[in-house]
MMTF fields as JSON, N, C-alpha, C and O atoms, coordinates in Angstrom:
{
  "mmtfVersion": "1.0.0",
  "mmtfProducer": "UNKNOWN",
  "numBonds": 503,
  "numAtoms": 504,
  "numGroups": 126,
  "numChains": 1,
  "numModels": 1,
  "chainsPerModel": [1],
  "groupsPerChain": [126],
  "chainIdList": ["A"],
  "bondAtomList": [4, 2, 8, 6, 12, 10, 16, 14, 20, 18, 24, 22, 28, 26, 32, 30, 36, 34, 40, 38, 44, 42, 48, 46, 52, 50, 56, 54, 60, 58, 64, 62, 68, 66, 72, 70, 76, 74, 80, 78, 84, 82, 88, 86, 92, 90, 96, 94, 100, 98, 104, 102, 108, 106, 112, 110, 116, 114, 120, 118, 124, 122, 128, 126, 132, 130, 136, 134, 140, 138, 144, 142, 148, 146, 152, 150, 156, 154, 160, 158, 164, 162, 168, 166, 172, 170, 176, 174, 180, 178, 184, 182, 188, 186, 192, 190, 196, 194, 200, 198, 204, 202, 208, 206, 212, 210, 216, 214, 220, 218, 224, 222, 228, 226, 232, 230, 236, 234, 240, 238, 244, 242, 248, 246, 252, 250, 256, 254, 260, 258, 264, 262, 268, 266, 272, 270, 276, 274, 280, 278, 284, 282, 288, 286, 292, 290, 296, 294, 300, 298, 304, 302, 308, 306, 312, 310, 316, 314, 320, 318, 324, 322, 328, 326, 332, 330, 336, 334, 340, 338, 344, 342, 348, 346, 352, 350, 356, 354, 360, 358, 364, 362, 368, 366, 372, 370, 376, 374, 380, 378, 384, 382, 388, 386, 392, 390, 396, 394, 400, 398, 404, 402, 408, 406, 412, 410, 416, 414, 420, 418, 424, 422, 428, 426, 432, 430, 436, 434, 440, 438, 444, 442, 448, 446, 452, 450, 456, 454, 460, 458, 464, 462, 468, 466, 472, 470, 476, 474, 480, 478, 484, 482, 488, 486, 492, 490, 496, 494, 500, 498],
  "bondOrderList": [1, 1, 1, 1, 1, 1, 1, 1, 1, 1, 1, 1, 1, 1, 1, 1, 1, 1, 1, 1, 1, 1, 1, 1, 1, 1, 1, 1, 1, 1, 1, 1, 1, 1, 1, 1, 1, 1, 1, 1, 1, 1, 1, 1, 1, 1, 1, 1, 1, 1, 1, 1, 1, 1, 1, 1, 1, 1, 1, 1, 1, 1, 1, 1, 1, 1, 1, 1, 1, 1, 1, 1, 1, 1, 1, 1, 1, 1, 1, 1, 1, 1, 1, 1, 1, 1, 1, 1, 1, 1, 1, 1, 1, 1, 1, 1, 1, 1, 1, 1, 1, 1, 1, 1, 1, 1, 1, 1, 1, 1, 1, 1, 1, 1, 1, 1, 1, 1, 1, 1, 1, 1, 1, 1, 1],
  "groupList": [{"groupName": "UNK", "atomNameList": ["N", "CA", "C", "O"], "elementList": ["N", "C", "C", "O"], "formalChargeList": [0, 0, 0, 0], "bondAtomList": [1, 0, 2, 1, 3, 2], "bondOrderList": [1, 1, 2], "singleLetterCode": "X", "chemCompType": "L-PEPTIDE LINKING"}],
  "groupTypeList": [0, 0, 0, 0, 0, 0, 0, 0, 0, 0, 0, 0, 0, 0, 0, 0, 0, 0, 0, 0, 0, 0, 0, 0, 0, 0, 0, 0, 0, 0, 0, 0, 0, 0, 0, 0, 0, 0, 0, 0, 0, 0, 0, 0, 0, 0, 0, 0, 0, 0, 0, 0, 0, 0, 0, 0, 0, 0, 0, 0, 0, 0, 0, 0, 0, 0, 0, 0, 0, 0, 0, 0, 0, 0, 0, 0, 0, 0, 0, 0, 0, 0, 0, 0, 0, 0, 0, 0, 0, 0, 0, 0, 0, 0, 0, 0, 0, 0, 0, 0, 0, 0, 0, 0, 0, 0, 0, 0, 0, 0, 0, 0, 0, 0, 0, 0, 0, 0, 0, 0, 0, 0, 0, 0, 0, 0],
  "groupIdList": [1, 2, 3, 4, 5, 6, 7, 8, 9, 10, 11, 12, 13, 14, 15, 16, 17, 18, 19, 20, 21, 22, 23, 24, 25, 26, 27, 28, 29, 30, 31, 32, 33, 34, 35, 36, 37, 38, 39, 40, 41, 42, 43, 44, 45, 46, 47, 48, 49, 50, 51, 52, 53, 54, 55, 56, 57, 58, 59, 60, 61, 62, 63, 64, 65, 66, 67, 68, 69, 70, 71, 72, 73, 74, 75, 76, 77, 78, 79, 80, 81, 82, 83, 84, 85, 86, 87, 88, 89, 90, 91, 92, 93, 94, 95, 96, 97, 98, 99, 100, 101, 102, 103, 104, 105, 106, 107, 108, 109, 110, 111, 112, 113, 114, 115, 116, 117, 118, 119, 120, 121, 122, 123, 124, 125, 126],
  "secStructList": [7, 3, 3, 7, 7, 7, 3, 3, 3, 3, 7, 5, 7, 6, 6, 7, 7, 5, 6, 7, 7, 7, 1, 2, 2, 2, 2, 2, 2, 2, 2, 2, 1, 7, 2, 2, 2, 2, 2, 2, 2, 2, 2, 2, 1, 7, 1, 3, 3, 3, 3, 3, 3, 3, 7, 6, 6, 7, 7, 3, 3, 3, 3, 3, 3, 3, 7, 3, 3, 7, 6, 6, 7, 7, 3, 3, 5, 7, 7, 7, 6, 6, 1, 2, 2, 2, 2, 2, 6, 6, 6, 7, 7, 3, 3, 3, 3, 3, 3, 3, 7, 6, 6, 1, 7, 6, 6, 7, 7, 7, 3, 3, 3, 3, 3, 3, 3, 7, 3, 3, 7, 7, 6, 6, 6, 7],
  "xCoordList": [-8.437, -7.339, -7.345, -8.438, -6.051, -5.936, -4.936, -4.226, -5.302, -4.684, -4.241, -4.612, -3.207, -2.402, -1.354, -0.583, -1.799, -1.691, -0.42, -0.642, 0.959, 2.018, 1.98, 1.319, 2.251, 2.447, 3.891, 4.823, 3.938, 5.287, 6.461, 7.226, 6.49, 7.528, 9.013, 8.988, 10.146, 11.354, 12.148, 12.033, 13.109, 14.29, 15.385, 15.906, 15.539, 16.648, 17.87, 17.533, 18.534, 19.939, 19.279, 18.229, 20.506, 19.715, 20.072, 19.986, 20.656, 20.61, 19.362, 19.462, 18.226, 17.199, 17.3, 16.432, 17.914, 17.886, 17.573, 18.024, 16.989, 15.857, 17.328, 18.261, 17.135, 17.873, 19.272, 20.042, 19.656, 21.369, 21.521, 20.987, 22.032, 22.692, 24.637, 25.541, 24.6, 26.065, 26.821, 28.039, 25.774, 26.366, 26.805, 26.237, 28.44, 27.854, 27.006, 26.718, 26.156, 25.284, 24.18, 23.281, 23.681, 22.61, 23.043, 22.427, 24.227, 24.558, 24.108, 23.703, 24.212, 24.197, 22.551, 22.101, 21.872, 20.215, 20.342, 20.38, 20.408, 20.333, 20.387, 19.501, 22.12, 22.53, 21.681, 21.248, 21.626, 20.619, 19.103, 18.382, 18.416, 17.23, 16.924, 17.505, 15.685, 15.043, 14.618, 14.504, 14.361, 13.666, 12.404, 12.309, 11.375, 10.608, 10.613, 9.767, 11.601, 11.989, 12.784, 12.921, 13.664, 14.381, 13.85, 14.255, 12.262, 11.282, 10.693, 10.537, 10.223, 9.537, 10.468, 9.969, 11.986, 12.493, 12.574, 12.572, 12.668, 12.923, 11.495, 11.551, 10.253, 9.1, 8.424, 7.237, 9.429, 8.923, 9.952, 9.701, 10.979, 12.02, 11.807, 12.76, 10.692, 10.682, 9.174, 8.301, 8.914, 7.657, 7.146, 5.987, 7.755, 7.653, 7.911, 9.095, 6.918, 7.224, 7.3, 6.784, 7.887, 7.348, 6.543, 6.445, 5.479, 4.34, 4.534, 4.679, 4.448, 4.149, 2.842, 2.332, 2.41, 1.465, 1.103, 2.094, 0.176, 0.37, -1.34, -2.314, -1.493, -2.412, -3.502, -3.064, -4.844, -5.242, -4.654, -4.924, -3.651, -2.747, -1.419, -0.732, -1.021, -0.198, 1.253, 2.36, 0.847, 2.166, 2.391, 1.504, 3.625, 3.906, 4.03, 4.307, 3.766, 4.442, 4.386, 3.66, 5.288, 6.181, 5.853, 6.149, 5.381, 4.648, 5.403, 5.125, 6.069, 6.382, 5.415, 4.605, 5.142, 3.64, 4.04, 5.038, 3.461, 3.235, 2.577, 1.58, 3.304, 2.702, 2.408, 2.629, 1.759, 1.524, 1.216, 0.429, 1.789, 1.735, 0.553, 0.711, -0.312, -1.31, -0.719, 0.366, -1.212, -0.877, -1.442, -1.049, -2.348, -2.495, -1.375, -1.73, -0.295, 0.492, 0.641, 1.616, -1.461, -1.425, -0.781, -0.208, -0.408, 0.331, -0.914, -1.481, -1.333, -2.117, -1.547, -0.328, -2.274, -1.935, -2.881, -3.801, -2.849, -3.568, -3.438, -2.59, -4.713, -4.426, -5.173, -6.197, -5.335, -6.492, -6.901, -6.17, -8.165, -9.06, -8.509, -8.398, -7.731, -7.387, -5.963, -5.519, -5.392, -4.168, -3.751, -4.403, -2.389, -2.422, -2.519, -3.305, -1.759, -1.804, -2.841, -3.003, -3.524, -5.297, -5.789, -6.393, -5.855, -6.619, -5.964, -6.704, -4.681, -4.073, -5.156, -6.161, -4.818, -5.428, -6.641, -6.959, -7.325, -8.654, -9.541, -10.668, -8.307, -8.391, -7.427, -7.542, -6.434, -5.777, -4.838, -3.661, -6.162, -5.096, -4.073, -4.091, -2.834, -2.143, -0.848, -0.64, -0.349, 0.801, 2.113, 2.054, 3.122, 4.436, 4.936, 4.607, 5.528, 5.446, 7.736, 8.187, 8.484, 9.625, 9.7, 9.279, 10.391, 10.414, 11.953, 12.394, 13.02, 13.657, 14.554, 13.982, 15.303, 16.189, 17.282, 18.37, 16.369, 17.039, 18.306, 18.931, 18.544, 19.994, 21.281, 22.198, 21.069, 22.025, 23.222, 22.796, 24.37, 25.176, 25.277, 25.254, 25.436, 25.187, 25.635, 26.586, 24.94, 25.038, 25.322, 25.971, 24.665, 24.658, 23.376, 23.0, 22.71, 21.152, 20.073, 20.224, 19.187, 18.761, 17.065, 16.878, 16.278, 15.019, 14.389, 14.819, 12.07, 11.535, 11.096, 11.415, 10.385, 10.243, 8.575, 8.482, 7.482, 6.627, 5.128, 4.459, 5.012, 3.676, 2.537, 2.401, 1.326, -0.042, -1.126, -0.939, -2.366, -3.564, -3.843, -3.077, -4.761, -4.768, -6.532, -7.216, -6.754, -8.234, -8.529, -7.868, -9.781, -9.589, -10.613, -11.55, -10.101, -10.56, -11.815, -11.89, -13.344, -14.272, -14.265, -13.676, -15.017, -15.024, -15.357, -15.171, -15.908, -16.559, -15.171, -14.901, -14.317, -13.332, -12.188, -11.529, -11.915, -11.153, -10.8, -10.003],
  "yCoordList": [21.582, 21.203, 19.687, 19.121, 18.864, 17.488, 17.502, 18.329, 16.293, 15.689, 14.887, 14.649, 14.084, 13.044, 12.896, 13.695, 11.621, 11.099, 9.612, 8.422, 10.404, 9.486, 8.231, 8.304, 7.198, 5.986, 5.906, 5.927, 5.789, 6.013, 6.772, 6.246, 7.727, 8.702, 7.832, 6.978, 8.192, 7.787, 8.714, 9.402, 8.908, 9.41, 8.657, 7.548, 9.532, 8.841, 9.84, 10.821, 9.646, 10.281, 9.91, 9.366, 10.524, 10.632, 9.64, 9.676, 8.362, 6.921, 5.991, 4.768, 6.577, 5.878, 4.997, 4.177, 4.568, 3.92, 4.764, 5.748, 4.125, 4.012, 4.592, 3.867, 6.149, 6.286, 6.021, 5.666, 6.206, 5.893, 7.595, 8.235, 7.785, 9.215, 9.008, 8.32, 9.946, 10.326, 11.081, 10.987, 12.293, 13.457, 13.52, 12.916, 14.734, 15.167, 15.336, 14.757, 16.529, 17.288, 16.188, 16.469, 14.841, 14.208, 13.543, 13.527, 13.061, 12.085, 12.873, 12.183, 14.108, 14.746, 14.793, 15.016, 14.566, 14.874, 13.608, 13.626, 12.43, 11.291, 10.634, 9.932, 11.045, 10.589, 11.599, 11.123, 12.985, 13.697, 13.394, 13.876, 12.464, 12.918, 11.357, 10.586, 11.187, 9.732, 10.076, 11.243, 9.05, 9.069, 9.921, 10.59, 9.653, 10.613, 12.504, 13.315, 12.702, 13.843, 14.189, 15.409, 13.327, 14.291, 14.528, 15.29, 13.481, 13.824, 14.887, 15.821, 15.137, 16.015, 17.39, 18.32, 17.33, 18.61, 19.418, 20.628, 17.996, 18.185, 18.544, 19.126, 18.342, 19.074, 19.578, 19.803, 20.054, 21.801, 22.823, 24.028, 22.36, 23.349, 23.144, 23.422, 22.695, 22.553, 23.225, 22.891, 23.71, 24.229, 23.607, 23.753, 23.136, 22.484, 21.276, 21.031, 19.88, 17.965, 17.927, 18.634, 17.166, 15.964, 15.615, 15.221, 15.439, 14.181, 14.006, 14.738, 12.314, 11.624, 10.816, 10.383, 10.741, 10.24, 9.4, 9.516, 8.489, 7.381, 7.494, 7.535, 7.528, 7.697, 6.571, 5.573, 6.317, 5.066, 3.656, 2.535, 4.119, 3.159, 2.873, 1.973, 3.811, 3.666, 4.628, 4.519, 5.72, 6.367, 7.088, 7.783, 6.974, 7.75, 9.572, 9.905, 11.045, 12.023, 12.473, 12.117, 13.356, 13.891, 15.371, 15.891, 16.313, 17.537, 18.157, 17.448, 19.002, 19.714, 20.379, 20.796, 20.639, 21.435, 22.071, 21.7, 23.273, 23.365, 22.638, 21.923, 22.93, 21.994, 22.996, 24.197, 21.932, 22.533, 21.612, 21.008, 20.983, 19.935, 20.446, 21.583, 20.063, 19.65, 19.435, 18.854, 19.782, 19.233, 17.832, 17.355, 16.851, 15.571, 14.941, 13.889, 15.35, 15.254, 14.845, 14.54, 14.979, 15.23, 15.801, 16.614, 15.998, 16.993, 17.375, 16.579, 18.827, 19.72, 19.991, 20.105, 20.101, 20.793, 21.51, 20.748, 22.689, 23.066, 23.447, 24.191, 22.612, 21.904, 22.302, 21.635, 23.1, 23.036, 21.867, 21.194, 21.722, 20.385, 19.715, 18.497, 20.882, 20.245, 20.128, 20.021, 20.2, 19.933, 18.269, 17.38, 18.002, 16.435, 15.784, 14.867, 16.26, 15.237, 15.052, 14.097, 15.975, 16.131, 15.352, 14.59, 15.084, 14.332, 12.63, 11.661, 12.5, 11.113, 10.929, 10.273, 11.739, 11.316, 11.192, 10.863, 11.409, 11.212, 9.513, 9.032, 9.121, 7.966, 6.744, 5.521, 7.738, 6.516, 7.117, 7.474, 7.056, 7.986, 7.634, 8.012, 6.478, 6.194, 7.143, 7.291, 7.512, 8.465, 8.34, 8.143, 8.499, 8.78, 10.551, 11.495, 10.592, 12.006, 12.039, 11.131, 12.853, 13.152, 15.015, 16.07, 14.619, 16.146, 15.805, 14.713, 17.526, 17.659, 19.135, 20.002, 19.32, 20.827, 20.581, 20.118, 21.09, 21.044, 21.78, 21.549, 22.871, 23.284, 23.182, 23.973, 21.843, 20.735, 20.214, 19.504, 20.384, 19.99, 18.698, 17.929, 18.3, 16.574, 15.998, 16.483, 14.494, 13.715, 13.933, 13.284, 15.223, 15.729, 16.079, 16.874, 15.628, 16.114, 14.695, 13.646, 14.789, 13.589, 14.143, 15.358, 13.528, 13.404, 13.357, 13.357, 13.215, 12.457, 11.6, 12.045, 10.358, 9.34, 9.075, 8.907, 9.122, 8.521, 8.025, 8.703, 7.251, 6.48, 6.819, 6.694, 7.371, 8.003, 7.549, 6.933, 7.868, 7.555, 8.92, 9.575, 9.756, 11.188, 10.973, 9.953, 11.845, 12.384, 13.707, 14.438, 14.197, 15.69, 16.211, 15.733, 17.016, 18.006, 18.588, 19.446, 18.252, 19.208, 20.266, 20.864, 21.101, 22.249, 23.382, 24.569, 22.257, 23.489, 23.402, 24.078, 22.133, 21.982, 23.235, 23.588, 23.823, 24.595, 26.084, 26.648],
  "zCoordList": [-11.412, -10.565, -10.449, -10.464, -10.317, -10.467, -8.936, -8.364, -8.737, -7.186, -7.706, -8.856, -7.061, -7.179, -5.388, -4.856, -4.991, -4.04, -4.246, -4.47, -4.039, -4.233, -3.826, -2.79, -3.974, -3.403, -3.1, -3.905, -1.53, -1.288, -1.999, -2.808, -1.7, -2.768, -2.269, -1.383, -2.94, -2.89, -3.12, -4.135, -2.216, -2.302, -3.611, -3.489, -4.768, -5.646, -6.463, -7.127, -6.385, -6.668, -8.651, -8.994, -9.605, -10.645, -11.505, -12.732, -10.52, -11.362, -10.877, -10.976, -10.37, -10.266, -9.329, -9.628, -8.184, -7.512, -5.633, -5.047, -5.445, -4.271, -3.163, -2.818, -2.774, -1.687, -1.947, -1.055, -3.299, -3.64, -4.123, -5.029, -3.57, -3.409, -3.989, -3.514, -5.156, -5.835, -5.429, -5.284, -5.115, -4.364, -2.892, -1.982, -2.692, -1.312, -0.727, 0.32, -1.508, -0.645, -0.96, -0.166, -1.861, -1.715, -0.22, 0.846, -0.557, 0.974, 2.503, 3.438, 2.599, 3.469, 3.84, 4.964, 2.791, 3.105, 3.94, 5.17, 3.142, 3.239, 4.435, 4.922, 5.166, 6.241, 7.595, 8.645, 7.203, 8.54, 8.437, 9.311, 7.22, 7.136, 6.757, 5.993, 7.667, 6.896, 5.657, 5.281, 4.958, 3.747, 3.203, 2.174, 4.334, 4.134, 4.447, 4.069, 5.076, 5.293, 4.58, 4.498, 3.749, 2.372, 1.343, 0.464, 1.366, 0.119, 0.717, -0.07, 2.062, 2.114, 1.623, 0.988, 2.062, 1.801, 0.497, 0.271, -0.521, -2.172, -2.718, -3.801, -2.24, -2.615, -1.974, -2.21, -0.397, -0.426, -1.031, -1.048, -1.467, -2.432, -3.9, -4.628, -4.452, -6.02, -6.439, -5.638, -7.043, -7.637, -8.878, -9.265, -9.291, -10.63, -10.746, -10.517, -11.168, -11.438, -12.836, -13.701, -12.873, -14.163, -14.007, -12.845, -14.732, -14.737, -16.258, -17.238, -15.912, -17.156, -16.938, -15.905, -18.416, -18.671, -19.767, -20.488, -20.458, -21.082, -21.858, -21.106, -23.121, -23.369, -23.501, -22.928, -24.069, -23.899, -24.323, -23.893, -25.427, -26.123, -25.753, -26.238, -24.721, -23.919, -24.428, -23.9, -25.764, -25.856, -24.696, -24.202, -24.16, -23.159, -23.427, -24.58, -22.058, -22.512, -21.257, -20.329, -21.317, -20.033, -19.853, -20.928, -19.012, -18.884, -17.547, -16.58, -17.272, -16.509, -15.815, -16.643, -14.879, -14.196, -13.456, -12.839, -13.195, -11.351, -10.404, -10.506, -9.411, -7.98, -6.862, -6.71, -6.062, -4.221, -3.976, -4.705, -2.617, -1.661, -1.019, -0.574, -0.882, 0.497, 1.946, 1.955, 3.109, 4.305, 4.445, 5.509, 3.655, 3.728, 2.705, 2.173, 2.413, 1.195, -0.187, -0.873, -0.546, -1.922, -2.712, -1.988, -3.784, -4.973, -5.821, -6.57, -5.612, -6.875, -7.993, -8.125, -8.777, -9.623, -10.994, -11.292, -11.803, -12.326, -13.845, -14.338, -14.642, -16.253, -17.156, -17.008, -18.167, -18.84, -19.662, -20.39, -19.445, -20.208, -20.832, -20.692, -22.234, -23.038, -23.65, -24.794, -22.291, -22.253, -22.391, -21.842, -23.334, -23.669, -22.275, -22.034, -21.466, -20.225, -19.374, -18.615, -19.521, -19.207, -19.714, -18.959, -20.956, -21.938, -21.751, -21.92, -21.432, -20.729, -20.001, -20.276, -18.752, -17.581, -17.204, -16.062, -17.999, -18.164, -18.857, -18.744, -19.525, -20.164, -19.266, -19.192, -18.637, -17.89, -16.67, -16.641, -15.411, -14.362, -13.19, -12.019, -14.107, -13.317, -13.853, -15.057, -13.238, -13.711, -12.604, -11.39, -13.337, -12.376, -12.107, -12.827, -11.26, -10.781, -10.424, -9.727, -10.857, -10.679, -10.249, -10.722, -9.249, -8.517, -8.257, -7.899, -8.634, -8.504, -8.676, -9.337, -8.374, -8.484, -10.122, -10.466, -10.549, -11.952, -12.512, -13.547, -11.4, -11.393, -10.858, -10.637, -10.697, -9.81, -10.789, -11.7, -10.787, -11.847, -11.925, -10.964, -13.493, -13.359, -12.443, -11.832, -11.991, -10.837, -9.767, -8.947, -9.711, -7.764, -7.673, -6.812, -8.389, -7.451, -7.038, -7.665, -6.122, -5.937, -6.138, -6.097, -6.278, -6.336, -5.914, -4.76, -5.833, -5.607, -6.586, -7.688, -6.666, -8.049, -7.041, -5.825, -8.043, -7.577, -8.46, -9.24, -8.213, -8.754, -8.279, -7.062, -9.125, -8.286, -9.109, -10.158, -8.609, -9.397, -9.568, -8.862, -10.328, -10.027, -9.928, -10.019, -9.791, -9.801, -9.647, -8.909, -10.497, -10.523, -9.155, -8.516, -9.155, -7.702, -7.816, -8.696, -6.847, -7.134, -7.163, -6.263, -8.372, -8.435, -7.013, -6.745, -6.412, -4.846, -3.808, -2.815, -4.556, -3.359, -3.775, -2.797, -4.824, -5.439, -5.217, -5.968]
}
């Protein structure tokens, strides 16, 4: 199991910008919900991130996972060894993390976007 501890997550609509919402229904999170409460809402309604990852040479690759939030609001998740992004992160564990509702018709869905260090989880903690 691998942890990853966001650095400030962000609310982003799906032109990448910080809290710019396209949609109605993004605007609507937006305007009832601070920032951190529309991230919190978008990854307790998603089961599944992006993580990307960058190997020692720096090719980038992009891995869909499962997740579970922590109540300290780590992000778990669970990899075998020798899985490529395993094998990234082992050589280089800074990674970006995208959480979102993927059945959102173009430019109405908004995001989370986030930057983490990961580290893997003791086996006794598991």
């Amino acid at each position: 199991m691998t942890t990853a501890s966001p650095s400030e997550p962000s609310v982003s609509s799906a032109t990448s910008r910080r809290v710019q919402c396209v949609a109605t229904k993004a605007r609507i999170i937006v305007k009832t919900m601070d920032p951190a409460q529309a991230a919190r809402a978008i990854i307790d309604a998603n089961a599944y991130m992006t993580l990307a990852t960058a190997d020692a040479g720096g090719t980038p690759w992009a891995s869909p996972v499962w997740f579970a939030p922590t109540p300290d609001g780590a992000l778990v998740w669970i990899s075998k060894p020798g899985a490529r992004h395993s094998l990234n992160v082992a050589q280089r564990p800074q990674v970006g993390i995208v959480i979102f509702d993927s059945t959102q018709p173009p430019g109405t869905g908004s995001g989370v976007y986030a930057e983490a260090t990961v580290e893997e989880v003791p086996e006794q903690e598991i």
